[in-house]
Backbone of each chain as ProteinMPNN parsed JSONL, in Angstrom:
{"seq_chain_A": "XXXXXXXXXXXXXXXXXXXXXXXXXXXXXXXXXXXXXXXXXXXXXXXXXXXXXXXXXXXXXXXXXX", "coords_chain_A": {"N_chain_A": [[47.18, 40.124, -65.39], [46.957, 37.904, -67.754], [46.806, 35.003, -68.573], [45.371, 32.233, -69.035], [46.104, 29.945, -67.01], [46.632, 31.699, -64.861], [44.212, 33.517, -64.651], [42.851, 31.173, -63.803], [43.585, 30.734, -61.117], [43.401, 33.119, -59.718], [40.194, 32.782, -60.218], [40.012, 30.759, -58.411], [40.843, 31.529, -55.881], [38.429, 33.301, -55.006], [35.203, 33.255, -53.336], [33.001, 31.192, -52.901], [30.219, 32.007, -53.11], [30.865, 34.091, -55.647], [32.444, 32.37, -57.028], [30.643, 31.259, -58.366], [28.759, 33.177, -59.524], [30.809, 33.95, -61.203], [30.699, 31.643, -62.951], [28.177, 31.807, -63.862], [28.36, 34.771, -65.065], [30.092, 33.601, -67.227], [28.879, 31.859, -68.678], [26.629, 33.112, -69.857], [28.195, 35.34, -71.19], [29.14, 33.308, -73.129], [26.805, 32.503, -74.285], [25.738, 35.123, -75.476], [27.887, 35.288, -77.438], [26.548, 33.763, -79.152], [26.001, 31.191, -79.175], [24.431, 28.76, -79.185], [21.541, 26.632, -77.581], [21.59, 23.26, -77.26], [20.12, 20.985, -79.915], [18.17, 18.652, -78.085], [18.979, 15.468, -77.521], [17.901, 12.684, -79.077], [16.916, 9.614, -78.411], [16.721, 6.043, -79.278], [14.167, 3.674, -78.773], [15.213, 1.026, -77.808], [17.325, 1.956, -76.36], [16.515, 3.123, -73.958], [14.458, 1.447, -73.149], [16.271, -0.25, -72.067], [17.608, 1.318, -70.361], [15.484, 1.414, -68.548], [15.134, -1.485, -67.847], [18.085, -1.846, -66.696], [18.28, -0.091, -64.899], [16.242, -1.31, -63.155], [17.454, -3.948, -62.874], [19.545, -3.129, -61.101], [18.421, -2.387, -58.472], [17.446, -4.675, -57.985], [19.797, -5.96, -57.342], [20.913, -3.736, -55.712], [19.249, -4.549, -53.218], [19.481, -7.239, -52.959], [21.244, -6.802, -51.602], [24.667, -6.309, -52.15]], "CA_chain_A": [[46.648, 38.77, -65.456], [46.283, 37.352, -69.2], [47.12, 33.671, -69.136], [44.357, 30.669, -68.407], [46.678, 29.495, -66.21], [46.563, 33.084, -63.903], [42.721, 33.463, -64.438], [41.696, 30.279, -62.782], [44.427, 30.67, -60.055], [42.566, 33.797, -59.449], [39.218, 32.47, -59.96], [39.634, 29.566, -57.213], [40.515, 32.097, -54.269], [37.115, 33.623, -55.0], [34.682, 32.939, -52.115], [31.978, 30.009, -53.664], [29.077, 32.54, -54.068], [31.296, 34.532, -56.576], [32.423, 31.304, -58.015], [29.409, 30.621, -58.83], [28.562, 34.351, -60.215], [31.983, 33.42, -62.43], [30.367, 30.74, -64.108], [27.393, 32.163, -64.541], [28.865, 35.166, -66.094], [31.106, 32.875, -68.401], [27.594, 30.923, -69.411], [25.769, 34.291, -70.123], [28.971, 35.272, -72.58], [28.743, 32.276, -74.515], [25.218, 32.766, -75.065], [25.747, 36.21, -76.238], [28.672, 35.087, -78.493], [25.878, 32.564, -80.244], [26.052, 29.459, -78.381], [22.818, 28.114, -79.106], [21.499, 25.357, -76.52], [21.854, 22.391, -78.745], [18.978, 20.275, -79.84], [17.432, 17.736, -76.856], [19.615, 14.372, -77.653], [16.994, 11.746, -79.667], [17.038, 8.633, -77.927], [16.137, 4.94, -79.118], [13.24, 2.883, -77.702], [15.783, 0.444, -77.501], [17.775, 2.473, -75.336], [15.072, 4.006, -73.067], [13.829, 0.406, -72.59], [17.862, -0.365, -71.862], [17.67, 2.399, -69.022], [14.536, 1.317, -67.496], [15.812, -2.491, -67.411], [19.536, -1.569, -65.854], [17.828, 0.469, -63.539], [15.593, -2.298, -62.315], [18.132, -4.689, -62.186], [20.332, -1.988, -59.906], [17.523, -2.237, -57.674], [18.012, -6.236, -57.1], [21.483, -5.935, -56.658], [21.148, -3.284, -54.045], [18.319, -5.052, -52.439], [20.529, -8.814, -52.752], [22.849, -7.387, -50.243], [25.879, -6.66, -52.508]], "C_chain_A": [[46.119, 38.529, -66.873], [46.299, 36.001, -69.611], [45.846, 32.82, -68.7], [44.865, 30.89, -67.181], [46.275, 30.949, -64.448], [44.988, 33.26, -63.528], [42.245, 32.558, -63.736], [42.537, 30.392, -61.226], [43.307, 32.209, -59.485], [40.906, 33.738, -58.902], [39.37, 31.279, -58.969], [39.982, 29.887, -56.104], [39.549, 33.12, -54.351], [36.291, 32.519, -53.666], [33.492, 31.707, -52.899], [30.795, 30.809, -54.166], [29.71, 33.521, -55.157], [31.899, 33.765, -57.617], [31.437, 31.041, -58.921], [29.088, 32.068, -59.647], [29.123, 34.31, -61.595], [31.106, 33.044, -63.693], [29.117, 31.355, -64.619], [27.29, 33.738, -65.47], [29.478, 34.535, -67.638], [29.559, 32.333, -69.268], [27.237, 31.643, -70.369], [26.594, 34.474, -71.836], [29.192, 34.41, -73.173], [27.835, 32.575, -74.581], [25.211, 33.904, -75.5], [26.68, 35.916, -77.004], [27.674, 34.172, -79.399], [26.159, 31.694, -80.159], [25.103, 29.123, -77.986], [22.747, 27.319, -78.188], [20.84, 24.481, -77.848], [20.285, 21.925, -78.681], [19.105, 18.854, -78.736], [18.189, 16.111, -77.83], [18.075, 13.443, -78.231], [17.723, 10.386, -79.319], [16.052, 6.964, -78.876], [15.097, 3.97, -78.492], [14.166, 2.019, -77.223], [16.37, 0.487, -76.284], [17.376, 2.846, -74.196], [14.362, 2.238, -72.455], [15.437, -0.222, -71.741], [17.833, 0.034, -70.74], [16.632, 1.595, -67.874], [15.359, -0.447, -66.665], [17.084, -2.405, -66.647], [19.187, -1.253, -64.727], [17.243, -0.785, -62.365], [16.416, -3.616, -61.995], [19.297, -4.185, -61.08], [19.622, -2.527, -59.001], [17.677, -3.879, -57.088], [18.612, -6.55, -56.592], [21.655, -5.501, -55.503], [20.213, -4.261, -53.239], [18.793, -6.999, -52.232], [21.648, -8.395, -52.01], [24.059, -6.918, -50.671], [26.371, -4.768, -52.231]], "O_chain_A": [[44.983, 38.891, -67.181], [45.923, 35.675, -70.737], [45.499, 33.141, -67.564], [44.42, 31.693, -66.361], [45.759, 30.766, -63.346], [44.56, 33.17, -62.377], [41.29, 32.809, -63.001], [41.898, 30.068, -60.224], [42.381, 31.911, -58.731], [40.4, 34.227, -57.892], [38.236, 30.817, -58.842], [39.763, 29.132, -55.157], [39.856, 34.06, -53.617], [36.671, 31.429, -53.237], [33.707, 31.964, -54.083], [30.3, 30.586, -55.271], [28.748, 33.916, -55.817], [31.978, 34.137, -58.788], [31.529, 30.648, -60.084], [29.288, 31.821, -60.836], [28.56, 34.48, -62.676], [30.851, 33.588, -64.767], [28.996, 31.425, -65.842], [26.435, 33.931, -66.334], [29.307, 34.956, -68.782], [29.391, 32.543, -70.469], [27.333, 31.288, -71.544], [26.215, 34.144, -72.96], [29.652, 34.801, -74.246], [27.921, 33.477, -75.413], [24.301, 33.888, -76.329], [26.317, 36.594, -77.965], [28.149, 33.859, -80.491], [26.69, 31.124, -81.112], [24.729, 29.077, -76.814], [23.84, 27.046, -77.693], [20.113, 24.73, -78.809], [19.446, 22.255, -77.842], [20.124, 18.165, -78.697], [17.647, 15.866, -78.908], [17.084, 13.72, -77.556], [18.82, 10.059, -79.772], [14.827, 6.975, -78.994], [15.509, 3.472, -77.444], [14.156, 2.046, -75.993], [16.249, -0.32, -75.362], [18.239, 2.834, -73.318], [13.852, 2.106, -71.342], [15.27, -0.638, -70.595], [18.028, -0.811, -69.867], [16.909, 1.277, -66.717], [15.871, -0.604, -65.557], [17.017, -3.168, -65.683], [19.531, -1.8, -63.68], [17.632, -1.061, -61.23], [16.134, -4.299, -61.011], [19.82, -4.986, -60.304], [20.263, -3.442, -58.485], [17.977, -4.167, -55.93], [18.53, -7.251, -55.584], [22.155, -6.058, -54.526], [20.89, -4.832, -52.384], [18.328, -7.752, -51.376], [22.658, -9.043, -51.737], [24.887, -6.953, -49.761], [27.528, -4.396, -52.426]]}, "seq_chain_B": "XXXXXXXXXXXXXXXXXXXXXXXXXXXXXXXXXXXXXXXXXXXXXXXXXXXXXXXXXXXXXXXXXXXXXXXXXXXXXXXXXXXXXXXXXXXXXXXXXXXXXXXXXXXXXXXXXXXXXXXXXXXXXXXXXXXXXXXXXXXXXX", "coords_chain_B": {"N_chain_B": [[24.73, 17.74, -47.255], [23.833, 16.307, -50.19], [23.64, 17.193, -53.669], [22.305, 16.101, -56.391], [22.079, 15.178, -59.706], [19.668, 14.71, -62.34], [18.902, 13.489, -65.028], [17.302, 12.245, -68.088], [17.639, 10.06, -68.186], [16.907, 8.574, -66.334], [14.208, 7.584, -65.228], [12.313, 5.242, -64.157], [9.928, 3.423, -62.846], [9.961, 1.257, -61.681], [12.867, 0.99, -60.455], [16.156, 1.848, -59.014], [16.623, 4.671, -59.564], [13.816, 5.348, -59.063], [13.973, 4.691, -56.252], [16.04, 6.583, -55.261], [14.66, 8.627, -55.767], [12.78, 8.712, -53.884], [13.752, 8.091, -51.3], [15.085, 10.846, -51.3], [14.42, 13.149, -49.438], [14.718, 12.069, -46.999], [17.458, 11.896, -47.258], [18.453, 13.675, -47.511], [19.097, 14.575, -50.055], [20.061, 16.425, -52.768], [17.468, 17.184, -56.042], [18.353, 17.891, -58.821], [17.573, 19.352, -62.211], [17.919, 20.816, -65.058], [16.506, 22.923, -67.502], [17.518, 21.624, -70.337], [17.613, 19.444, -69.821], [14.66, 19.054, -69.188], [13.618, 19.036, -72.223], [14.923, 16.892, -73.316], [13.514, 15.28, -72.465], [11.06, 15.773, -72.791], [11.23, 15.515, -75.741], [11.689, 12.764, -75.702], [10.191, 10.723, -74.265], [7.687, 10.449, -74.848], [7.684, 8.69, -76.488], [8.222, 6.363, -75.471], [6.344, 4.907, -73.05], [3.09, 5.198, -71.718], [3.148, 5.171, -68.924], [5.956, 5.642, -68.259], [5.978, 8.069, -68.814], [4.207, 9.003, -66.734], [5.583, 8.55, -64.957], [7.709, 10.306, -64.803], [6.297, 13.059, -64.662], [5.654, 12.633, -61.975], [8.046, 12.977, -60.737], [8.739, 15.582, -61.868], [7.742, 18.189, -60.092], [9.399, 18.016, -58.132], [12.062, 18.106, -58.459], [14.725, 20.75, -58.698], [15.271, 23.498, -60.411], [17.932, 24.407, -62.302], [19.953, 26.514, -63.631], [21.086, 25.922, -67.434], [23.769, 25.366, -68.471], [25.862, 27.028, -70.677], [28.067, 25.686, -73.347], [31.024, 25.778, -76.08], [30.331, 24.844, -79.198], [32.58, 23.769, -80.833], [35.179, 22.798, -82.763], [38.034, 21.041, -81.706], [37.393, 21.713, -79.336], [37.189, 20.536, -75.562], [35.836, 18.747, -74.523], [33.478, 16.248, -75.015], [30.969, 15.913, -77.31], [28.146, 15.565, -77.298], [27.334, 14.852, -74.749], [27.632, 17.155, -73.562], [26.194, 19.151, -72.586], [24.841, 18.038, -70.688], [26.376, 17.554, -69.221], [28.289, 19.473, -67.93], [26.463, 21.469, -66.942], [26.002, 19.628, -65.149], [27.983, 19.358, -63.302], [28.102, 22.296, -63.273], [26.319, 22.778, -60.884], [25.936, 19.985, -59.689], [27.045, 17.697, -57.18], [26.867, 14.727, -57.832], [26.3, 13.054, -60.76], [23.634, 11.546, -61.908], [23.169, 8.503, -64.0], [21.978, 6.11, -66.379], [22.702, 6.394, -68.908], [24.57, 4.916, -70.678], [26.109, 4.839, -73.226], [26.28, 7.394, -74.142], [28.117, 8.48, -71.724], [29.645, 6.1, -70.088], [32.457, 6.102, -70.457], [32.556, 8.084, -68.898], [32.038, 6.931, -66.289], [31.803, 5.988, -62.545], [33.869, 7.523, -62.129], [35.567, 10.621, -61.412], [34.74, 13.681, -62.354], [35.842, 16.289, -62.417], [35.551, 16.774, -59.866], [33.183, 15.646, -59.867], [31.067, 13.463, -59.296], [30.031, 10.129, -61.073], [27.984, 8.669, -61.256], [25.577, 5.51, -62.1], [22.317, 5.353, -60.78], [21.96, 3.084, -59.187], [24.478, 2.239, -58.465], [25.033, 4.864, -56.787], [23.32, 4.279, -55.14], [24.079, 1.936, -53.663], [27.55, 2.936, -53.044], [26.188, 5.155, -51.306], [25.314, 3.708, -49.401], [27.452, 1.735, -48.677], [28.885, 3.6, -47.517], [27.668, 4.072, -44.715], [25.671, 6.156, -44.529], [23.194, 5.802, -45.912], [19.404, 6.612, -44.971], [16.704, 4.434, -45.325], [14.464, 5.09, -44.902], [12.924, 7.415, -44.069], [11.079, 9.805, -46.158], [9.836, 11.408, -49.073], [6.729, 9.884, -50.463], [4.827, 8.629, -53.095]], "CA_chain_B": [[23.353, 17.858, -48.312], [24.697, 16.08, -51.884], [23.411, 18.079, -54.775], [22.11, 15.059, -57.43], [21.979, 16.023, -60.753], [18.661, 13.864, -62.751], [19.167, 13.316, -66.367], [16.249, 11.694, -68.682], [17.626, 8.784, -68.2], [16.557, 8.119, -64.992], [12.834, 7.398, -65.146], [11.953, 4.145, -64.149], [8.899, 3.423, -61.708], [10.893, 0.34, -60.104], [14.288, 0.961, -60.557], [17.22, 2.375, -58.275], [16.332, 5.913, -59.517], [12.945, 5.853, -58.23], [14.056, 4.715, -55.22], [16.685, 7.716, -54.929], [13.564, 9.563, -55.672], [11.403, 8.939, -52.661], [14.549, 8.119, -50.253], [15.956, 11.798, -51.245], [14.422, 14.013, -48.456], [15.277, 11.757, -45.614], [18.799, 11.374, -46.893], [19.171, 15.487, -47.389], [19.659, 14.473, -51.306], [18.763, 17.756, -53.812], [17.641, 16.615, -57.274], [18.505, 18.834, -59.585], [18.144, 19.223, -63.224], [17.768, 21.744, -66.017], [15.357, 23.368, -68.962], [17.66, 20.927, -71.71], [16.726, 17.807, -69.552], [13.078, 18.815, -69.724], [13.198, 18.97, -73.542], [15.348, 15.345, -73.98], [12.534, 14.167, -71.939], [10.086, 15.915, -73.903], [11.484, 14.839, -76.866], [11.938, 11.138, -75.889], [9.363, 9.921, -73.249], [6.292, 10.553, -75.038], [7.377, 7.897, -77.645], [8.595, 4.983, -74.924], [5.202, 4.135, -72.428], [1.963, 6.16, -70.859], [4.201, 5.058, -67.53], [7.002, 6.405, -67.983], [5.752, 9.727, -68.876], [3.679, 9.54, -65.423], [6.679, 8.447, -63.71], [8.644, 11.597, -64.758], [5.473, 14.088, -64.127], [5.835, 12.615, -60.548], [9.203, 13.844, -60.164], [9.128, 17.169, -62.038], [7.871, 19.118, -59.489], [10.114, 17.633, -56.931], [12.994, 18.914, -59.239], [15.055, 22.013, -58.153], [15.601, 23.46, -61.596], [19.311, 25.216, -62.453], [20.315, 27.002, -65.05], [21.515, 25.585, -67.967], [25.321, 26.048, -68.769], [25.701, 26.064, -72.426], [29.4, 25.566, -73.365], [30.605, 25.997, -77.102], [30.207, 23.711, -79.684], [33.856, 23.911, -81.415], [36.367, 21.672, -83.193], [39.363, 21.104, -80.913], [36.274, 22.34, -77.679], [37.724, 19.195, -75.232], [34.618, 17.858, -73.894], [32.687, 15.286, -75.952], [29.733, 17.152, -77.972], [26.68, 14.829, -76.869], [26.791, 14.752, -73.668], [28.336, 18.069, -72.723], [25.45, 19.953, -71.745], [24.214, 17.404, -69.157], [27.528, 17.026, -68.145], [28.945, 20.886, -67.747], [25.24, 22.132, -66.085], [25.664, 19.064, -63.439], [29.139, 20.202, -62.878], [28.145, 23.791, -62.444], [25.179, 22.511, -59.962], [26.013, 19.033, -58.489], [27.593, 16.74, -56.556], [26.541, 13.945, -58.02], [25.498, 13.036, -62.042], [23.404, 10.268, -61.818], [22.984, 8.41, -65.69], [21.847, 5.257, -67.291], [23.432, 6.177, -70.609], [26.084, 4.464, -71.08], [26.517, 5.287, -74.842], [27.57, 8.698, -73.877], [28.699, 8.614, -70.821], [30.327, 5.392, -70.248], [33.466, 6.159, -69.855], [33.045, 8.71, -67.293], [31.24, 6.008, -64.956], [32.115, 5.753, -61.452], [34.922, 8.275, -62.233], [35.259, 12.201, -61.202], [34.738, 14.912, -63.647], [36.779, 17.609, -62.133], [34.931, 16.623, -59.09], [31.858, 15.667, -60.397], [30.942, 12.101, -58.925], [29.528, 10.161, -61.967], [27.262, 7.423, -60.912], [23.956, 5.476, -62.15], [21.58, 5.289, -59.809], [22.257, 1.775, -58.239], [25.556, 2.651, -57.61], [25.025, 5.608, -55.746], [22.673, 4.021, -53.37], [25.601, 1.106, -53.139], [28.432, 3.911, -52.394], [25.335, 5.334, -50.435], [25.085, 2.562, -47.967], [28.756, 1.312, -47.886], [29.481, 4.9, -46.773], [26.977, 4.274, -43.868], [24.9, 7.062, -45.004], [21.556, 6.09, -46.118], [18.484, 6.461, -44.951], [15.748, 4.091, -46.5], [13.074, 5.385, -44.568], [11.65, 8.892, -43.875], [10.974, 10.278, -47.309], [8.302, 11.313, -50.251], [6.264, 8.57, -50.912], [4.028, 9.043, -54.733]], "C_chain_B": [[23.91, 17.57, -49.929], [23.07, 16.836, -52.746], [23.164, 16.46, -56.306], [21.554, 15.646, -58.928], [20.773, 14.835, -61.679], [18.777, 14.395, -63.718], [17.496, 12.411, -67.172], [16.438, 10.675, -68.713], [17.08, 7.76, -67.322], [14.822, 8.465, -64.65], [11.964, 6.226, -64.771], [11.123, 3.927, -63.143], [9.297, 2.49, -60.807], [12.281, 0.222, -59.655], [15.484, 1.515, -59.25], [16.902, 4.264, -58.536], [15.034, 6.306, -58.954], [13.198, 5.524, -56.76], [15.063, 5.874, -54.784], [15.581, 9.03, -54.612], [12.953, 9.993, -54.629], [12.148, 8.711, -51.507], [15.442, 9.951, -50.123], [15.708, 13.012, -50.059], [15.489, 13.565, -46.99], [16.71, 11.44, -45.229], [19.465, 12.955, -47.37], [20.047, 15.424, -49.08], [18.788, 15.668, -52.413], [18.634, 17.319, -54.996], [17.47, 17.909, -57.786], [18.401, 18.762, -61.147], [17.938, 20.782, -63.789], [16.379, 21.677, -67.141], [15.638, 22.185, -70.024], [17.066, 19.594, -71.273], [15.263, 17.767, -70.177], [12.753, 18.492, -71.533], [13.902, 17.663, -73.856], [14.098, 14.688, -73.392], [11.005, 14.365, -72.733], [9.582, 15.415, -75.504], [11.4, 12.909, -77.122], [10.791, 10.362, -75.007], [8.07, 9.457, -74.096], [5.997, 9.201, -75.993], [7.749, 6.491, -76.769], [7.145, 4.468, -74.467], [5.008, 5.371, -71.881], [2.909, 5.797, -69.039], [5.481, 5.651, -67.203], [7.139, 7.63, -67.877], [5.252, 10.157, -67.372], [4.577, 9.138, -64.42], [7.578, 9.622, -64.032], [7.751, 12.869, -64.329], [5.349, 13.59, -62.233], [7.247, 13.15, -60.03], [9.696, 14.993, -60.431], [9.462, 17.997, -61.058], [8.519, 19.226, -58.146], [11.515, 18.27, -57.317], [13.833, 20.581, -58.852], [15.585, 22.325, -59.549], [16.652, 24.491, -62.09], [18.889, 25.618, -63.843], [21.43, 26.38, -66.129], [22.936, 26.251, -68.26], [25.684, 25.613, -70.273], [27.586, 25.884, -72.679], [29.476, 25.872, -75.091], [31.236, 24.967, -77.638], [31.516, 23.831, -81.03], [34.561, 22.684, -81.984], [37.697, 22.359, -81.928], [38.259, 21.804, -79.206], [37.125, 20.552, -76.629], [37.014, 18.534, -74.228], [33.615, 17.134, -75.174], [31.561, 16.26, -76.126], [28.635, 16.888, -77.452], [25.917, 15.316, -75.504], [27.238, 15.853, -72.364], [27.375, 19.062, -71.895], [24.908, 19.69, -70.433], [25.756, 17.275, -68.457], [28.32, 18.461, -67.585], [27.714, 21.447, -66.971], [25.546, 20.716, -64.641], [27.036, 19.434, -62.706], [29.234, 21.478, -62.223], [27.061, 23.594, -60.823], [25.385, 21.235, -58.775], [27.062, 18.586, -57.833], [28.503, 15.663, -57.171], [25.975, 13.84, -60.054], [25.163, 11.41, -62.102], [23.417, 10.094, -63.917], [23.207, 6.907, -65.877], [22.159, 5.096, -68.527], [24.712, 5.908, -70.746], [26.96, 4.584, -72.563], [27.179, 6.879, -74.749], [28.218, 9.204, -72.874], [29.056, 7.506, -69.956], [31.841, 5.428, -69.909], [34.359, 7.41, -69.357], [32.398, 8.076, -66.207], [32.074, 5.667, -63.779], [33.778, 6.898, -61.731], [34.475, 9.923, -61.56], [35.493, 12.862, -61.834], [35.251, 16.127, -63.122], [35.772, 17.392, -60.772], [33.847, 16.519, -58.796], [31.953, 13.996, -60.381], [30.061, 11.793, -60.535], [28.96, 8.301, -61.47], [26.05, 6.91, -62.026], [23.665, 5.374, -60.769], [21.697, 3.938, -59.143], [23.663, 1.882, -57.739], [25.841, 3.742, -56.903], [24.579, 5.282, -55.096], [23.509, 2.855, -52.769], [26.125, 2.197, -52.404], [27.788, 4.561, -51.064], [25.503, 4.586, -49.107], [26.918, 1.789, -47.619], [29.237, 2.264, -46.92], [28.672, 5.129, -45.013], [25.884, 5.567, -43.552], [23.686, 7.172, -45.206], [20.625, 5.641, -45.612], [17.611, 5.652, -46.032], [14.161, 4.167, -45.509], [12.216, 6.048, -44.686], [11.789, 8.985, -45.54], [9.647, 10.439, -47.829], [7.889, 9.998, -50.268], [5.249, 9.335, -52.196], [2.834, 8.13, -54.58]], "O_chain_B": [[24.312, 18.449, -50.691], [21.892, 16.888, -52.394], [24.12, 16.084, -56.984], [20.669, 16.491, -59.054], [21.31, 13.732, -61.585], [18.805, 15.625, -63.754], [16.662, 12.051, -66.341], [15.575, 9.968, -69.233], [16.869, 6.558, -67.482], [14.376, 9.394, -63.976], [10.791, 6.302, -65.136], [11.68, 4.352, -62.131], [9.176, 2.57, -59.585], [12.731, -0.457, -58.732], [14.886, 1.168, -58.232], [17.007, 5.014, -57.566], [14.937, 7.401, -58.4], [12.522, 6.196, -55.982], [14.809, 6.172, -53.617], [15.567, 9.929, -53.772], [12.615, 11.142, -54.345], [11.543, 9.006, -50.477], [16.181, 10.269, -49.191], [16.646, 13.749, -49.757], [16.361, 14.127, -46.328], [17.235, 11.071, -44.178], [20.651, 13.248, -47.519], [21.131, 15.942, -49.349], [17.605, 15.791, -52.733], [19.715, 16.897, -55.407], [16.72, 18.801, -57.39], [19.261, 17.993, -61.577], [17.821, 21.758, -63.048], [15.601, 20.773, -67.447], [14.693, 21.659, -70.613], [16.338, 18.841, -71.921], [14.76, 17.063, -71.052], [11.805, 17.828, -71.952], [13.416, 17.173, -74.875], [13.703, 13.611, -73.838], [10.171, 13.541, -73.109], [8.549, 15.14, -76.114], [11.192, 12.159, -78.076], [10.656, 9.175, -75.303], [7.549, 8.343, -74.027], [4.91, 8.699, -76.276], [7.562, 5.45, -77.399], [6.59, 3.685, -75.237], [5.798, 6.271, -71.597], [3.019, 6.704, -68.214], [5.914, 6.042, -66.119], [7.954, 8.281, -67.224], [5.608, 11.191, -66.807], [4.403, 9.332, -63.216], [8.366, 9.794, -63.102], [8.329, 13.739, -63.677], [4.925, 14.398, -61.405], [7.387, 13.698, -58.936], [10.614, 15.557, -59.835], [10.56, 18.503, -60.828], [8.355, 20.095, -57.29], [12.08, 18.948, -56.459], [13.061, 21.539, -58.806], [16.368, 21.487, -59.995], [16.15, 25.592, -62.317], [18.054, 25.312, -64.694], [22.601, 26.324, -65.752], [23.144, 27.464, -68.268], [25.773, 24.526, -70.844], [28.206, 26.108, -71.639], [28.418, 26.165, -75.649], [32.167, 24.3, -77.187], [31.119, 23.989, -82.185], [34.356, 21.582, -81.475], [38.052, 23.467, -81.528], [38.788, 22.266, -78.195], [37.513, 19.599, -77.306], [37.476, 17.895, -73.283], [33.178, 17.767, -76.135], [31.254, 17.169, -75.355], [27.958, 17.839, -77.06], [24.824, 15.792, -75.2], [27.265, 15.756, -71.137], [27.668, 19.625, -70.841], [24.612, 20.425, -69.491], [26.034, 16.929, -67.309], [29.044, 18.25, -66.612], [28.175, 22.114, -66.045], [25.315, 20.906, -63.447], [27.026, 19.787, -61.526], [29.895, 21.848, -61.253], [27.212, 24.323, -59.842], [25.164, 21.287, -57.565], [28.112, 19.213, -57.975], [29.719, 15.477, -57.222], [25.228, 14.731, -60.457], [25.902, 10.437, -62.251], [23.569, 10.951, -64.788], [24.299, 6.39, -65.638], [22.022, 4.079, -69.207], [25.702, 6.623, -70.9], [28.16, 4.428, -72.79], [28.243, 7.324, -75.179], [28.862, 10.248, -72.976], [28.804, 7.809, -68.79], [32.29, 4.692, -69.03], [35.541, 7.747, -69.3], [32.213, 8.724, -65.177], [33.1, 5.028, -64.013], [34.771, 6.471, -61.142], [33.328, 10.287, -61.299], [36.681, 12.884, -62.154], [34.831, 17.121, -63.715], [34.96, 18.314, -60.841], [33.321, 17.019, -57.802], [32.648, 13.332, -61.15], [29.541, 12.716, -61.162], [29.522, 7.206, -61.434], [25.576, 7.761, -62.779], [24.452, 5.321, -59.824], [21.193, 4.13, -58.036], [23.915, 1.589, -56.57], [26.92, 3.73, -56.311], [24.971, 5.644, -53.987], [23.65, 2.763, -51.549], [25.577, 2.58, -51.37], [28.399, 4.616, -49.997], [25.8, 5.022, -47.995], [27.368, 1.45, -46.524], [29.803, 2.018, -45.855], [28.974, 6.051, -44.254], [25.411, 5.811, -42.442], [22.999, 8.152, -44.915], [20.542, 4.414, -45.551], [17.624, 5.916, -47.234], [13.154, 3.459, -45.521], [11.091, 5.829, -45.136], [12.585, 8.248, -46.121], [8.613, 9.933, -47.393], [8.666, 9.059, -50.096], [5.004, 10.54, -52.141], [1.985, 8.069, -55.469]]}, "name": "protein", "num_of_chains": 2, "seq": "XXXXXXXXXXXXXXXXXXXXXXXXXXXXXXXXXXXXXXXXXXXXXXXXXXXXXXXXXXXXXXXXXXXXXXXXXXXXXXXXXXXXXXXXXXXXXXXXXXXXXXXXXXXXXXXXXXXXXXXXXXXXXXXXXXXXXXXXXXXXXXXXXXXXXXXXXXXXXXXXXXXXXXXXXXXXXXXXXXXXXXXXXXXXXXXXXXXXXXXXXXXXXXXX"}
């Protein structure tokens, strides 16, 4: 077994709690290859005020029935 | 039992996400996020409103908190750079990725990410209720 293609065919008749082991192996070795966790995304007030407003008009919409 | 994945975007004290918030027991909904959320929120709340910050310390500890999935940050990598960490940790963890950012995640909205529902929060409690699904009763109340 050396191709992508073979490896995930492999990895998807794995049982779900070894799926899950998978990935969190795979995670682990990136982070030991030096796969920093990036810096925290810097957001806009703009945006952040953007979010809150969308949200609250969501909330009309569902609550108008649609 | 859907698996909801909560992003920093989703903070709002009247919005569709707080109502996911306090409807999520009685509708068997897990919120989930990660360590990088806590630090975008760390990074970004403190500078919007004294409200918003106490509307996210009300849902911390309600929070089921995964492990971050870091992915790597490559030329030719074939996931967008921004928004890959929130989007590869709710993948490994949810259901569901709720998200008000439409600047970086936009056009994965209402789509599936390798089976990774991609909602905001008003349209999951839509899909929610067309599906005949939700509870808007039992739940947390804050």
């Amino acid at each position: 077994m050396s191709t992508l293609a073979e490896i995930e065919a492999a990895a998807d008749a794995l049982p779900p709690q070894e799926k899950q082991e998978l990935f969190l192996f795979l995670s682990a070795r990136l982070r030991a290859e030096g796969v920093p966790r990036p810096e925290p995304r810097l957001f806009t007030l703009e945006q952040m005020h953007g979010w809150a407003t969308d949200d609250e008009a969501d909330m009309k919409r569902f609550h108008g029935g649609e | 039992m859907t698996r909801v994945f909560w992003p920093a975007s989703c903070a709002s004290d009247r919005g569709a996400s707080r109502a996911i918030f306090e409807w999520a027991v009685g509708n068997d909904w897990t919120r989930v996020s990660t360590p990088y959320v806590l630090d975008e929120v760390g990074r970004n709340l403190p500078r919007l409103t004294v409200a918003a910050t106490s509307v996210w310390n009300t849902f911390q500890p309600r929070l089921w908190m995964a492990t971050d999935v870091l992915t790597i940050d490559r030329r030719g990598a074939f996931l967008p750079t921004k928004d890959r960490p929130i989007l590869v940790s709710a993948l490994a963890w949810a259901d569901v990725l709720l998200t008000l950012d439409r600047a970086d995640f936009g056009n994965l909205l209402n789509q599936s990410f390798y089976g990774l529902n991609v909602l905001t929060p008003g349209d999951f409690l839509l899909t929610e209720r067309r599906a005949g699904r939700l509870s808007t009763g039992a739940g947390e109340r804050t």
